[in-house]
C-alpha positions in Angstrom: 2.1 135.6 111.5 4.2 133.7 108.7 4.5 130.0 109.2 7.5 128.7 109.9 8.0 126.8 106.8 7.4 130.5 105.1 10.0 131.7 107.1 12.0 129.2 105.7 11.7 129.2 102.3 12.4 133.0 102.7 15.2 132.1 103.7 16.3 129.8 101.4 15.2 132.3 98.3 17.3 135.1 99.6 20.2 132.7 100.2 19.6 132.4 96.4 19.4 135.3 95.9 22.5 136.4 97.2 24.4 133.7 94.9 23.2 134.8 91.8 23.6 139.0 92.9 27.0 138.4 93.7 27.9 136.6 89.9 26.0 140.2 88.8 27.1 142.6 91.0 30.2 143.3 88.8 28.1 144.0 85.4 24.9 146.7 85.9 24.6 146.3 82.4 22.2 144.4 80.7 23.2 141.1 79.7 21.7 137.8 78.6 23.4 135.8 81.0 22.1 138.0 84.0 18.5 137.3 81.6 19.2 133.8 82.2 19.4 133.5 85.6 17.1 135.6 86.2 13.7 133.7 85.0 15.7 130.4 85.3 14.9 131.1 89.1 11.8 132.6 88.8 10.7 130.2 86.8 11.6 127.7 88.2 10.1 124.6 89.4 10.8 125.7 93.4 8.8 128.4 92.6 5.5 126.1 92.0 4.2 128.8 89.1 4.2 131.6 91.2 0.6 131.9 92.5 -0.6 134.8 94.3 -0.9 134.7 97.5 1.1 131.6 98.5 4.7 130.9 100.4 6.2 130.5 96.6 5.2 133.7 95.4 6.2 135.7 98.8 9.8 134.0 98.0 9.7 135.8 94.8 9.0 138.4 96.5 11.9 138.3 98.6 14.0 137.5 95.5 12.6 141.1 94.0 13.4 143.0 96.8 16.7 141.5 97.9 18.1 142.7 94.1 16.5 146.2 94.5 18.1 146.7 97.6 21.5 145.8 96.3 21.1 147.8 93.3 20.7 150.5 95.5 16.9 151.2 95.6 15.0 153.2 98.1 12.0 151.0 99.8 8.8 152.5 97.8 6.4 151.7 101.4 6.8 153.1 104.8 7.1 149.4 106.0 9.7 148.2 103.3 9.7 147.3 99.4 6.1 144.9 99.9 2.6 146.4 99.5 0.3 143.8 101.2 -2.6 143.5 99.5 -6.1 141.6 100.2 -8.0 139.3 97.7 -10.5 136.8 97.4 -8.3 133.6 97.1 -11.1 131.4 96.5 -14.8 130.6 98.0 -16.5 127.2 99.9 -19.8 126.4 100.8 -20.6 126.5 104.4 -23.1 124.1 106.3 -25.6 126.7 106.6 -26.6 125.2 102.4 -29.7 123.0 102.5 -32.0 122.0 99.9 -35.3 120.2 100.1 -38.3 119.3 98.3 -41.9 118.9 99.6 -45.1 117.0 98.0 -48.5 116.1 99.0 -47.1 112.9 100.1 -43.8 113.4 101.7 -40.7 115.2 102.2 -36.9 114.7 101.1 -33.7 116.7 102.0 -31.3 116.2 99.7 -27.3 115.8 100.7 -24.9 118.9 99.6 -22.2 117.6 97.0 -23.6 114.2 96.2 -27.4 114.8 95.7 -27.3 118.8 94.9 -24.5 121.6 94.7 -25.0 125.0 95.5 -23.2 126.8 91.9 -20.5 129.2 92.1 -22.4 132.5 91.5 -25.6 131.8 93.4 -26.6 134.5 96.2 -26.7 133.9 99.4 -30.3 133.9 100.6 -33.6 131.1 101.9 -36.1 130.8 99.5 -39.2 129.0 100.0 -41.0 128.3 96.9 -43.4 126.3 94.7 -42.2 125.0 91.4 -42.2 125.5 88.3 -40.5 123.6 84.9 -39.4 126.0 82.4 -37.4 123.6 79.6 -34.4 124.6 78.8 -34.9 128.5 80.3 -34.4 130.2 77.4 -36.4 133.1 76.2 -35.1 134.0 72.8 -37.2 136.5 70.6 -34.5 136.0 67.6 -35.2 132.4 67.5 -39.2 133.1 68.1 -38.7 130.7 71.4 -39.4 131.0 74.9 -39.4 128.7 77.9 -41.3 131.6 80.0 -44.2 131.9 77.5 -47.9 131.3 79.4 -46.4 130.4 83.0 -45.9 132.9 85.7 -43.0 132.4 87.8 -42.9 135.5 90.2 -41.1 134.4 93.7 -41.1 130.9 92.5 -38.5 128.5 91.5 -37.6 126.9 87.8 -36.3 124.0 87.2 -34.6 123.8 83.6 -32.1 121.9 81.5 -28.7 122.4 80.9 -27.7 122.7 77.5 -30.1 124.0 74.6 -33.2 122.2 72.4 -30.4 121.5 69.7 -28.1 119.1 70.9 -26.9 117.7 68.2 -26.8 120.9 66.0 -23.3 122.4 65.8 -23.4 126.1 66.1 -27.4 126.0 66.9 -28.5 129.7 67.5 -29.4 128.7 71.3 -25.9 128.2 71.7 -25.8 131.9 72.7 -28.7 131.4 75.3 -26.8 128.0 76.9 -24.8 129.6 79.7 -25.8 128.8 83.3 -25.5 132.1 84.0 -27.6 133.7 81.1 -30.2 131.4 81.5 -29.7 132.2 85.2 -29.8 136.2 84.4 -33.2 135.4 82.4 -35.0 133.7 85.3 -33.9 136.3 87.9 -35.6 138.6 85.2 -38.6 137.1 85.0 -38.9 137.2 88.8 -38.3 134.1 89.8 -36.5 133.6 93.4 -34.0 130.8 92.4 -33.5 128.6 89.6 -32.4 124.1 89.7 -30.3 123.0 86.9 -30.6 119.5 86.1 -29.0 117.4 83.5 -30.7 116.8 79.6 -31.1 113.0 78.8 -28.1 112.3 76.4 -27.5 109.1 75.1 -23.8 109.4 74.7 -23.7 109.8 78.4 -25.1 107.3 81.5 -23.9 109.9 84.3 -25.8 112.3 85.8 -22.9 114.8 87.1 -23.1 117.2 89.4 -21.8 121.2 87.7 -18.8 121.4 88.6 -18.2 123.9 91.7 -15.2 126.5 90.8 -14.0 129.7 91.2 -14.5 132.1 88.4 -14.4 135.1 90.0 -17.4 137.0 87.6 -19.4 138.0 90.9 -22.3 136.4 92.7 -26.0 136.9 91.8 -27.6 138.7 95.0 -30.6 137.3 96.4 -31.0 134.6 94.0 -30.5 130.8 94.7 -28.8 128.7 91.6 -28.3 125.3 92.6 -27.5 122.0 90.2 -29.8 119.0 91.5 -29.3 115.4 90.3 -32.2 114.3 87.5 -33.7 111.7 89.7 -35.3 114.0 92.2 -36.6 115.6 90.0 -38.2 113.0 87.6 -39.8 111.9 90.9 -41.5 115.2 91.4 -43.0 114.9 88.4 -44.0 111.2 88.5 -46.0 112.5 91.9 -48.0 115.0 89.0 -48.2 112.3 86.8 -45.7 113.7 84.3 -42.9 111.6 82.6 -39.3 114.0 82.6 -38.0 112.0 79.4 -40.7 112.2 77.4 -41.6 116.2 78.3 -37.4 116.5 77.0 -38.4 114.5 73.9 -41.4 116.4 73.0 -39.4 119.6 73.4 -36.3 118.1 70.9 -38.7 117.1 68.6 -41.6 120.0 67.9 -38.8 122.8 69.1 -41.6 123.9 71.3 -41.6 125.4 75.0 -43.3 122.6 77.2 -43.3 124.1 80.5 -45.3 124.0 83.3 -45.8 125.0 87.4 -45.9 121.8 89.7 -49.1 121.8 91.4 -48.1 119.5 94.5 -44.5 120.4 95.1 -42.4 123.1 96.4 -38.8 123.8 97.3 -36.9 125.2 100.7 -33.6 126.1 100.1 -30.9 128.2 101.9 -27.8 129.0 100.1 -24.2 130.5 101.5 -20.8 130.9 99.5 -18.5 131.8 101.6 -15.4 133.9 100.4 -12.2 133.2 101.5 -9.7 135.8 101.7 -6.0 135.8 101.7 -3.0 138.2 100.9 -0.8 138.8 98.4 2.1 141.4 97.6 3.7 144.1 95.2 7.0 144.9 95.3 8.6 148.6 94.7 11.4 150.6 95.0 12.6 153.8 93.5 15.6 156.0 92.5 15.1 159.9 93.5 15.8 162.1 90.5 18.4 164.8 91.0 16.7 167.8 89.3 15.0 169.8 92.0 12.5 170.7 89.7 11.2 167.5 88.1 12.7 164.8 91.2 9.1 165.0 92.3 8.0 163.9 88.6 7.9 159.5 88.5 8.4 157.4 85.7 6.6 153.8 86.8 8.3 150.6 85.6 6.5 147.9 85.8 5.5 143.9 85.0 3.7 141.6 87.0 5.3 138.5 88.6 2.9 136.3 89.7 1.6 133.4 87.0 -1.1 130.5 87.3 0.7 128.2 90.1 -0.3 124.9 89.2 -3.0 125.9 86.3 -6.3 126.0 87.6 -8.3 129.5 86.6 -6.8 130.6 83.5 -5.2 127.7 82.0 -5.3 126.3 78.9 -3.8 123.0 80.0 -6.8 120.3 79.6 -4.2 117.1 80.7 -5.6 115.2 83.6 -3.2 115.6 86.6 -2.2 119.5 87.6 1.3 120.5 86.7 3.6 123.8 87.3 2.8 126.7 85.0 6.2 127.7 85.4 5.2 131.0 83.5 9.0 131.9 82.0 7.7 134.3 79.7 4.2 135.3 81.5 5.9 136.7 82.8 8.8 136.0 84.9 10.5 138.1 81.6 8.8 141.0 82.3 10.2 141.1 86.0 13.5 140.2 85.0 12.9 143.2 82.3 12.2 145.4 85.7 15.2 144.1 88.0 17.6 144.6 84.8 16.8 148.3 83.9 16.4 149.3 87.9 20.1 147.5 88.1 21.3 149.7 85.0 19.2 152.9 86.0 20.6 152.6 89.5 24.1 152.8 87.9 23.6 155.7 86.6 20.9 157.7 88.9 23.1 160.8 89.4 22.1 161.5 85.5 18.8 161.2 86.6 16.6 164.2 86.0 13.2 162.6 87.1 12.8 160.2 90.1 11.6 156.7 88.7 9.7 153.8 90.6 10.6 150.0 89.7 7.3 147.9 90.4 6.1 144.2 90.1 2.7 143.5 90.9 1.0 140.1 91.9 -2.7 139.4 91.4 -2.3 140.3 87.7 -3.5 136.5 86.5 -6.7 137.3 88.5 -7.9 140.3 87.0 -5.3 143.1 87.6 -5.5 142.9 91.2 -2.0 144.0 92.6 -1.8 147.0 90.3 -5.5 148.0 90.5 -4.6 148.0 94.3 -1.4 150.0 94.2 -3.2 153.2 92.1 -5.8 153.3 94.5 -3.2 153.2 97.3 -0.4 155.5 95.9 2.1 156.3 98.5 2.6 159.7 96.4 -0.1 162.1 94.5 -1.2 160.5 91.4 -0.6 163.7 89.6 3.0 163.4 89.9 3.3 160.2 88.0 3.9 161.1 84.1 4.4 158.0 82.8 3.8 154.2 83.5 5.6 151.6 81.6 4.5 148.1 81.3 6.6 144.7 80.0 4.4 141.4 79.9 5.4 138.5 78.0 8.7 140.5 76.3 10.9 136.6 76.1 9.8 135.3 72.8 11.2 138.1 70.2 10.5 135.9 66.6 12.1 137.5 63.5 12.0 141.5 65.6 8.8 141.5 65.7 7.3 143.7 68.4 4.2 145.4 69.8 3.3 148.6 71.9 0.3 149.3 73.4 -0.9 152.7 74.4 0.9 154.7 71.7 -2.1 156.9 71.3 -1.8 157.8 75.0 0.7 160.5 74.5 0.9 162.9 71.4 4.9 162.0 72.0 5.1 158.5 71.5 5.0 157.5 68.2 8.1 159.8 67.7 10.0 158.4 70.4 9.5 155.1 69.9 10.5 155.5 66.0 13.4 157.8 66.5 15.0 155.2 69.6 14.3 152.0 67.2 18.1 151.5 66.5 17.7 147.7 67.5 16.0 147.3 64.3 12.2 145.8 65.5 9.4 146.0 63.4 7.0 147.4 65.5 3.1 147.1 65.8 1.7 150.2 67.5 -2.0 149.7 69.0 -3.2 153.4 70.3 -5.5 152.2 72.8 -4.4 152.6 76.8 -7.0 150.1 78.3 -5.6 146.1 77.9 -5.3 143.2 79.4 -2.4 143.8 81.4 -1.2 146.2 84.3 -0.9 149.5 82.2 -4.8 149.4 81.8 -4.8 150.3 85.7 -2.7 153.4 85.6 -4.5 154.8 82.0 -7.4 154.4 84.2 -6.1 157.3 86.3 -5.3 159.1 83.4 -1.6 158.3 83.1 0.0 157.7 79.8 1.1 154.3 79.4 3.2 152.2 76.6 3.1 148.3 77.1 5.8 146.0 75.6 5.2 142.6 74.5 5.8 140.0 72.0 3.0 138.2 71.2 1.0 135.2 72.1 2.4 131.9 71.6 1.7 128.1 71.7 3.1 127.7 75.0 0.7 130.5 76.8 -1.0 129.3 80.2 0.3 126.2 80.0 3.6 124.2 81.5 5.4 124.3 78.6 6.1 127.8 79.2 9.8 127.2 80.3 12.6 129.4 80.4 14.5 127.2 77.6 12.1 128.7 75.0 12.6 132.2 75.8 15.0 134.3 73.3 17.6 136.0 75.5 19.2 138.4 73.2 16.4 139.4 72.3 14.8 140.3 75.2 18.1 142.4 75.8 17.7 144.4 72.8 14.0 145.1 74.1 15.0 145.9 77.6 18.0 148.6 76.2 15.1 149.7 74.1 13.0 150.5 76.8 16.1 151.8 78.6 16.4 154.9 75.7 13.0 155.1 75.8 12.6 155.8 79.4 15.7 158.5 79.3 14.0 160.2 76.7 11.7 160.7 78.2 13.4 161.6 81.7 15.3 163.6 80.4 12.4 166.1 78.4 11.3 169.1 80.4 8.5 169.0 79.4 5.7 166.1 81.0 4.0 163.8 78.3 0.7 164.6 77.6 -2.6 162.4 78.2 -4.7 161.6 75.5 -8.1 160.0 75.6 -8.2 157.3 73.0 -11.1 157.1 70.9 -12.7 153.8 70.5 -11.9 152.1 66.6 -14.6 150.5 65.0 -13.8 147.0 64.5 -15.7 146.5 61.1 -18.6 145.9 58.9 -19.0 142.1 60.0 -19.5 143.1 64.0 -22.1 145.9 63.0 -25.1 144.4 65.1 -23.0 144.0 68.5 -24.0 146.7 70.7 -20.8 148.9 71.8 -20.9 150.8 75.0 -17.5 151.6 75.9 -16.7 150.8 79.7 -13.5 149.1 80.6 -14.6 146.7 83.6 -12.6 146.9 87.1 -11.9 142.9 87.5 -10.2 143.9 91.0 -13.6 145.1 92.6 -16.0 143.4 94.5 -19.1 144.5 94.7 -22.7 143.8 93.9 -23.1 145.7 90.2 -20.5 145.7 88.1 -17.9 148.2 88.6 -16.1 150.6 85.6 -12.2 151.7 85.9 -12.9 154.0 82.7 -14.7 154.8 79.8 -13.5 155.0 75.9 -13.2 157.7 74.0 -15.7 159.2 72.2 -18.0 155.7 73.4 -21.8 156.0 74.1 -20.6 155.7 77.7 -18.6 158.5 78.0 -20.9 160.6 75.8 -23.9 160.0 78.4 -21.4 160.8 81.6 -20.5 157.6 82.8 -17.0 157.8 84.6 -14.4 155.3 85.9 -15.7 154.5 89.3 -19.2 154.6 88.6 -21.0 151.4 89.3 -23.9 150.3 87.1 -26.9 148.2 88.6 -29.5 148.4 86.5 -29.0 148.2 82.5 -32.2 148.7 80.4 -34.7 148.2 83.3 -32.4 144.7 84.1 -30.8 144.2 87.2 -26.9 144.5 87.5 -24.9 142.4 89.9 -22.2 141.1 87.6 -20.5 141.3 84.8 -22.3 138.4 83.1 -25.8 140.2 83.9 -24.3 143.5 82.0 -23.4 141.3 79.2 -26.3 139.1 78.7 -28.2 142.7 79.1 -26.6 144.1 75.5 -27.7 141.2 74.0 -30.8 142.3 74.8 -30.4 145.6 72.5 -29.8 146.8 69.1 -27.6 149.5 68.1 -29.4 152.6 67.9 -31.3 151.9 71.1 -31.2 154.5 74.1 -31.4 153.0 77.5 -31.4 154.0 81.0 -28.2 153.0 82.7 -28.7 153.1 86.8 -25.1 153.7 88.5 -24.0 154.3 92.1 -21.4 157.1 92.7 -20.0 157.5 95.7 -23.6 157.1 98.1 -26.1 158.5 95.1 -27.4 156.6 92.6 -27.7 158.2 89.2 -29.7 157.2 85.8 -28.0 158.3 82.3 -29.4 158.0 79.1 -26.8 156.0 76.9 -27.4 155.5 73.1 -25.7 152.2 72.1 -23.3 152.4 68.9 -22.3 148.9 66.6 -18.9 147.7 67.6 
């Protein structure tokens, strides 16, 4: 059930709502003005940056579906215009986390949060262990260095330092190996059952800090424990073998040599549990039914998302000290405006409608494409009968006509149409590829053709200064009747626009050693592996039969749970190299041979 204070701020929004409809009710033409008032409200501070899943963004919600109602939409859902949708809002650690250490001369449980966190990403599982120091956990044979050399660490547990043996060397070559996770990925390899992270000495610093436990939402590490331990404990272990922490580090800084070592008197207990908690969020979507009884089946998909970062947090580029409202004006409350102004003037005019066409915003976009990755796998029509999917994302900050569309080597028709419609004088950027970071990339997936409007990146992204004062109205209303010709064009063709694969461009000769696979990652899934939507053209991936769906668990004889393990896995390879690739489809598992290209 909603709370009441939920109910009320419903309320209040559609109140709002009904103000501002009724100053546009008059006009179903695009105008700044309507623009204007548009993100001024969902932009607006009320709105708390519009983060999925919370009473802010549900009034948004409301807001959306108020105005397609009045312009005349039908309700997309049986249940109304919302499409409910679960997601992992965040995770906790339960009380079922302990951590202890045994010697020959006594025991010690350490206290979750001030003496010892349990990270992020760690499995949850018991492990009960002896010991083992491994450095800094790196094993690097580029840099002819590894912490795992001579020590066997099978179902035991290392203890390592953060950081690298080059501290004070700017753009070291371990810099690449210094990721908790990577060296986390590395111990798992090696067989080890867990790994501790404890602090370096630095002599800049007098703290010994905790890592820091947040949300990042790149997938847990099954079975294995990663937990970040305060140096003290561990300095006492070692004092018990007689071994001095500090000047072990030292020695390592200075000879740039592996000094590790298993701890003959000591051992670990430790039971991890990260807890996810789950909450819901919406989409909003209406539609107008074409007229032509032979195409009215066909849909045209409009859509933007309309959720932003809330009050920073994941994703933001803020780095001040106290949170404040990502107000998002042009990511990308002018995208939705973009959607409620062409339904409004589409609506006006759906008798000359050959086609029918579906007006969407989707939330969970700042997250990792949730909302619309939800939506195509819950179609409340065939996917086959969608033709076309149209996305706007940050289309407010038009500077000197400059504009860019993605996906224009989805269809063999758009380049044309997007030249022959330019009468608004824009110079466009065309980028062929379907698969982005943005909405679209979930309908290409389902081989749709897609186009994605947007103007560019700008000082203000992810951060509070993204306020609807900055945005350029008239500009935005030369983009939006841009994408209104577009769009009728292409209703009013008999003929569907076809699907084209896009084949993957090399980027140049400076990125030759990077190893290029070609699957597009499905950030919405959660599972243990790491999960594909698609595959590029003409990519090693899709030459060897991988498929959107598939997902991989093994990489090169390496274990899969994550994205981070798939990516610390290429980095493991050379171009050139041919490597079994383990996925699960459906209930089999399958093993492909894929010969990695140079991106």
């Amino acid at each position: 059930m909603y709370s009441k204070s939920l109910i009320l701020t419903v309320l209040l929004f559609t109140i709002s709502n009904i103000a501002v409809y009724n100053q546009q009710a008059d006009n179903p033409e695009v105008t700044t003005e309507e623009i204007k008032e548009h993100i001024s409200f969902l932009a607006s501070d009320k709105l708390k940056g519009r983060d999925s899943g919370t009473e802010e963004l549900f009034g948004a919600a409301v807001y959306i579906s108020d105005e397609f109602k009045n312009y005349g939409l039908e309700p997309l859902f049986k249940d109304g215009f919302l499409q409910e949708f679960p997601f992992v809002k965040t995770i906790e650690l339960t009380d079922k986390n302990s951590l202890s250490f045994s010697t020959n001369r006594s025991e010690v449980e350490l206290k979750l949060r001030e003496d010892y966190i349990t990270l992020p990403f760690s499995g949850n599982t018991d492990v009960n262990g002896s010991l083992v120091f491994a450095g800094f956990g790196i094993s690097a044979s580029d840099l002819n260095y590894d912490d795992y050399s001579g020590i066997d660490v099978k179902n035991k547990i290392v203890i390592v330092f953060r950081n690298t043996p080059e501290p004070a060397v700017a753009h070291s070559g371990f810099d690449a190996h210094s990721p908790l996770r990577k060296k986390s990925s590395v111990a798992r390899d090696k067989g080890a059952a867990g790994i501790i992270f404890i602090n370096p000495y630095d002599s800049n610093k007098t703290s010994d800090d905790l890592v820091e436990f947040s949300f990042d939402r790149g997938g847990a590490m099954s079975d294995f424990s990663v937990q970040s331990v305060k140096r003290i404990f561990i300095e006492e272990l070692l004092h018990n073998e007689g071994i001095n922490l500090k000047d072990v580090y030292n020695k390592i800084l200075e000879s740039k040599k592996p000094s590790s070592f298993e701890l003959k008197n000591s051992s670990a207990k430790i039971s991890t549990e990260v807890k996810e908690v789950e909450a819901v969020s919406w989409n909003v979507a209406g539609y107008l039914e074409g007229k032509d009884p032979e195409l009215r089946n066909e849909l045209i998909i409009i859509g933007a998302h309309f959720d932003h970062l809330g009050m920073g947090g994941e994703g933001s580029l803020y780095r001040g000290d106290k949170p404040q409202i990502h107000n998002g004006a042009d990511d990308n409350a002018s995208g939705t405006t973009g959607v409620l102004e062409l339904a409004e003037k589409f609506a006006s005019r759906k008798n000359n409608l050959k086609r029918s066409i579906v007006f969407i915003t989707f939330s969970g976009e700042e997250l990792g494409l949730l909302g619309s990755n939800y939506f195509v796998n819950n179609l409340p029509f065939p996917v086959e009968d969608a033709i076309t999917m149209v996305n706007m994302d940050m289309i407010g900050r038009l500077k000197d006509s400059s504009l860019i569309v993605y996906g224009t080597g989805t269809s063999s028709d758009w380049k044309d149409i997007l030249n022959n419609y330019n009468k608004y004088g824009f110079k466009l950027t065309f980028n062929d590829e379907g698969f982005g970071p943005s909405d679209h990339s979930s309908f290409y997936g389902k081989k749709i053709p897609v186009l994605f409007f947007f103007t560019g990146t700008h000082e203000d992204y992810h951060k509070p200064s993204d306020d609807t004062e900055k945005i350029n109205f008239t500009g935005e209303k030369d983009i939006l009747n841009y994408v209104y010709d577009i769009v009728t064009a292409i209703d009013k063709n008999p003929i569907r626009p076809d699907y084209l694969l896009v084949e993957k461009k090399e980027s140049g000769q400076m990125f030759a050693r990077k190893v290029y696979v070609g699957t597009v990652p499905d950030f919405a899934s959660n599972v243990d592996g790491y999960k594909i939507s698609g595959v590029s053209e003409g990519s090693p991936a899709q030459l060897a039969g991988l498929q959107g769906g598939d997902i991989i668990i093994s990489f090169g004889g390496k274990k899969i749970s994550n994205i981070y393990d798939f990516t610390y896995a290429l980095g493991d390879f050379v171009p050139g190299d041919e490597v079994d690739v383990i996925v699960k489809r459906g209930e089999d598992e399958i093993t492909f041979k894929v010969k990695l290209a140079s991106k």
